[in-house]
N, C-alpha and C positions, 0 to 999 in steps of 0.2 A: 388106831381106829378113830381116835378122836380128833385128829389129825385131818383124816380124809372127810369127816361128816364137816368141820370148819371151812374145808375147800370147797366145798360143796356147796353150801350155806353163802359163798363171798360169789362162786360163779352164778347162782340163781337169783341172789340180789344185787347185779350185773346186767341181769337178761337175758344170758346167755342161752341158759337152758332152760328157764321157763319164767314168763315175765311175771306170770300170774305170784309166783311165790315171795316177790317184794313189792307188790300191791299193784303193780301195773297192769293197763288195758291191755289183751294182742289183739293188736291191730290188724294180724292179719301179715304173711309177707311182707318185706320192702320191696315198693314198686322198681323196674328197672330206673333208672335214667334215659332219657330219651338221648341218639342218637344223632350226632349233630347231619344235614344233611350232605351227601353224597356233594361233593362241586365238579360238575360237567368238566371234562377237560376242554380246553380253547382250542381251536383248531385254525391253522392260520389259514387265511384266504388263498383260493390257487389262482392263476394268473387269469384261467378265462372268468375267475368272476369278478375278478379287479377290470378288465375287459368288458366284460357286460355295463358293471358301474359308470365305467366310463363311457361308454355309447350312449347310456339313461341319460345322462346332464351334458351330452351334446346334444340328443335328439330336442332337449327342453329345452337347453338356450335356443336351438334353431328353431322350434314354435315359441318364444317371445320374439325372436329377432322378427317372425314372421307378423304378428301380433302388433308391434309396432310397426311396422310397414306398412301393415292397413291402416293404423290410425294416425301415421304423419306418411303422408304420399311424398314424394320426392319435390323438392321442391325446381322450380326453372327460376334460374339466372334472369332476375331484372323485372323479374312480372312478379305483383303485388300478391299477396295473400291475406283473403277478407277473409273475414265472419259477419254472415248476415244473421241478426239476431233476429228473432219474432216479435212481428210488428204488434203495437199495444192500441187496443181500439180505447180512446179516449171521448167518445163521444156521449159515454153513459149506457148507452141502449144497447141490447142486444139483437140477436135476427140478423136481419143482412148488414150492420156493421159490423158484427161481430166474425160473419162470415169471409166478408172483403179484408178483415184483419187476418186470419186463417190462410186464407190463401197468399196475401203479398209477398211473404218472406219466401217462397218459393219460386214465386213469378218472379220476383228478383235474382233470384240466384241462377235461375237457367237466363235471363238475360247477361249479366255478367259472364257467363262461361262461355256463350255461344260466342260474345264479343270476340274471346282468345286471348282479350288482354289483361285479363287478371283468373287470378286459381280461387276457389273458392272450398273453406273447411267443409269438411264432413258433417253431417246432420247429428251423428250419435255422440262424437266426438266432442259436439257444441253443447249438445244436452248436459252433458257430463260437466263440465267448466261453468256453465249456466247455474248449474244446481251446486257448484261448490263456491261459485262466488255472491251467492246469492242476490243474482238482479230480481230487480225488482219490479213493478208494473206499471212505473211510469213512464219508460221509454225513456227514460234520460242515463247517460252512462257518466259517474261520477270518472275525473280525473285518473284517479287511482287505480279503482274499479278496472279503469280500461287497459291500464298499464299490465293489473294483473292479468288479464282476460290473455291482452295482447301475449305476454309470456308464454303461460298454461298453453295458445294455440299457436304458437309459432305464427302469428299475423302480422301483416302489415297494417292493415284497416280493420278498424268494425264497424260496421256498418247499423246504424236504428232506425226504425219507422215506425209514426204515431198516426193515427186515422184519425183525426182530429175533426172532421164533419162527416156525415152519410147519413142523407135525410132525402125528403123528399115536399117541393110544394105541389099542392093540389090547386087548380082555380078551376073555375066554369066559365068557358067560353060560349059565345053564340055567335054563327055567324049563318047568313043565307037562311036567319027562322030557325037554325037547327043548333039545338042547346048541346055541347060535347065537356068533355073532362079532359084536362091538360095536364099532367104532372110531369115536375120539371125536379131530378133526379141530379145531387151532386153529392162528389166524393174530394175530399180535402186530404192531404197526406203532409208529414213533415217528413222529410229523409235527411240523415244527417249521415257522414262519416267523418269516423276519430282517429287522429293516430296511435293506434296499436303501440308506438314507444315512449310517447312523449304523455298522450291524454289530450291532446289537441284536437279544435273541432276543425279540420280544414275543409269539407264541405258542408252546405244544410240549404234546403232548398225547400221552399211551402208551392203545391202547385195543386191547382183541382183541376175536374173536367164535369160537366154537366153533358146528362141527356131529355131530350124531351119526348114523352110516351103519352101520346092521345087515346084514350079510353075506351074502348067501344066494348060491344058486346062478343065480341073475336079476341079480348085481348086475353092473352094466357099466361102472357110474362110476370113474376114475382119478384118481390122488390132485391132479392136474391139475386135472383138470373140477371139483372142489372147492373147494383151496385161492383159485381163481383168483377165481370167484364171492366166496370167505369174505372177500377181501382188498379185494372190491371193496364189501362190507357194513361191513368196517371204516370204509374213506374216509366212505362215507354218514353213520356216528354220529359223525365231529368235524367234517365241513364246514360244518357251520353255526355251530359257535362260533369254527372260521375263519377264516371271513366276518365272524363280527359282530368278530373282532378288528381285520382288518385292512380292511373298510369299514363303520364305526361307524355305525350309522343317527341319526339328530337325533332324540329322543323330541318326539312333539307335547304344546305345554304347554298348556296349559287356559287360558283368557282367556274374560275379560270385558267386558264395557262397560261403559265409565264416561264419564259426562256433565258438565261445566261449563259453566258462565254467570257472565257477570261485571254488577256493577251500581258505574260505568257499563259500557255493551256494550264491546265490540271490544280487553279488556284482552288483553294477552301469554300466553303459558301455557309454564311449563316443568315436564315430568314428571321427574324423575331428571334433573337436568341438563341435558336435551334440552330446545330450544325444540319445540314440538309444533302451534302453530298462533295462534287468535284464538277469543276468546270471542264466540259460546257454541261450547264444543268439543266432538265425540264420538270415542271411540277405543276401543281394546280392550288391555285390559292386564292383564300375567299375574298370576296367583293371589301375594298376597303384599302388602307395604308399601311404597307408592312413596310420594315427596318429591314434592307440588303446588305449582307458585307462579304466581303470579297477579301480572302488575304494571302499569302503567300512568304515563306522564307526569305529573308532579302531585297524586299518589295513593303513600300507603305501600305498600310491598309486602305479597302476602297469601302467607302458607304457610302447608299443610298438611301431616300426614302422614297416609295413603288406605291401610286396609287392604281388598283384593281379595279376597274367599271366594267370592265369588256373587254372585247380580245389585246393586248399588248407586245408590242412590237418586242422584237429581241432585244437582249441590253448584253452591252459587251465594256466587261470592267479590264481601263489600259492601266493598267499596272505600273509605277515609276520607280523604278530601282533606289533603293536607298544610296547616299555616299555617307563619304566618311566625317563630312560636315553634321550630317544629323546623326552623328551615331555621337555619344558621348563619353568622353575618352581620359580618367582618371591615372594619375602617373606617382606614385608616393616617391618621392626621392630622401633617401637617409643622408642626415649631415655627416 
């Protein structure tokens, strides 16, 4: 018996059976353990949604391929690509200089396209380059500056313009007793273009146009409705020298015909160093002095020098058979 009260006594101050009787709090249950969570099984992809994926990142490369298409247009073989920047009104004042500055870089750019001989950047596209290379509001394009411009838009040219006058003088004239108002209206421009590779200014040209507007009591015109036309008459007197700087036309050169014959037939022909064909020849060559030669297997060579002015009679190159005198004839004899 005494036995089992000592067993007793060792499992109660244990916990076991009652925490209470070896001075312990009960707490209460032990809480469970939480459960760690469940892990989704993976499920491998089936082919129409590897198919789907794949259709998503063609359809998207083919809207950037499109994306870029609109922002670099194709470009043509040999004809220039400008960027006409916004022209910088440098006169101070605003109003109708400020206006004639507004409108140029536009009136510009539909002059250049209509010409056909040069392609002209996209407006959104300029914005963009504009605003990362951070020009500035002087109208002048640093070196550099342009080279990077030039990159960013795939250009040949950039093109600047500065309003550098847009005023107006006022006098009082009289004539026949009757007192009137004269105002004599002019507009000054700088146009410059750079090359796009290099930072080079290869053209710049200062040009104005003045109007004169006699005053009366009918007059309605504002110095706006002027200036703005006057600025767009400037552009007109230097875009064609422009043009001709920055796509150069190939002058057509004058040529001729000229004829050879060889005796015997079928000799070689070189014009200026050029092989050109077989005897008898015809061709057309430009005004001036070319080097003819004429040669054949077995036969000297024949040259001439061919001066071109106008029409030229045929030339027939007589061939002289080599011998055995000009041929040069080495013999090693062993001792």
């Amino acid at each position: 018996m005494r036995i089992l009260l000592s067993a007793v006594a060792v499992l109660a101050c244990a916990g076991i059976l009652c925490p209470a009787a070896c001075g312990q709090e009960d707490l209460g249950p032990t809480p469970e353990r939480p459960k760690p969570p469940e892990q989704s099984a993976v499920v491998a992809p089936t082919e129409a949604d590897i198919l789907a994926e794949e259709a998503g990142e063609k359809a998207g490369a083919a809207e950037k391929a499109a994306d870029a298409g609109k922002a670099r247009p194709a470009v043509r073989p040999g004809v220039p690509r400008v960027a006409v920047l916004p022209f910088i009104n440098a006169t101070g004042s605003a109003g109708a200089p400020e206006a004639a500055a507004r409108s140029a870089a536009p009136v510009l750019v539909n002059l250049l396209v209509n010409s056909g001989r040069a392609d002209v950047v996209e407006r959104r596209r300029l914005e963009e380059v504009i605003a990362e290379v951070n020009f500035g509001q002087s109208g002048l394009v640093e070196p550099g500056t342009a080279v990077k411009m030039g990159k960013l838009l795939g250009v040949t040219h950039i093109v600047t313009g500065t309003i550098q006058r847009a005023d107006r003088k006022r006098e009082v004239i009289k004539a026949y007793g009757i007192e009137s108002t004269k105002d004599t209206y002019n507009v000054t421009m700088l146009v410059r273009a750079v090359d796009g590779a290099s930072g080079r200014i290869v053209y710049s040209e200062k040009a104005s146009q003045e109007q004169v507007e006699i005053i009366t009591q009918y007059t309605t015109k504002s110095e706006t409705d002027i200036m703005t036309p006057l600025a767009e008459d400037v552009l007109q007197s230097v875009v064609g020298a422009l043009i001709d700087r920055i796509a150069p036309q190939k002058k057509d050169v004058e040529k001729h015909g000229f004829r050879i014959s060889s005796v015997p037939n079928g000799a070689d022909v070189e014009i200026d160093g050029l092989f050109e064909g077989n005897c008898p020849l015809e061709t057309d060559l430009e005004i001036g002095v070319h080097t003819v030669k004429v040669s054949l297997p077995g036969f000297e060579e024949w040259e001439k020098k061919v001066r071109i002015s106008g029409k030229t009679k045929p030339m027939v190159a007589r061939l002289r058979e080599k011998t055995t005198s000009d041929t040069n004839v080495s013999v090693n004899v062993r001792p």
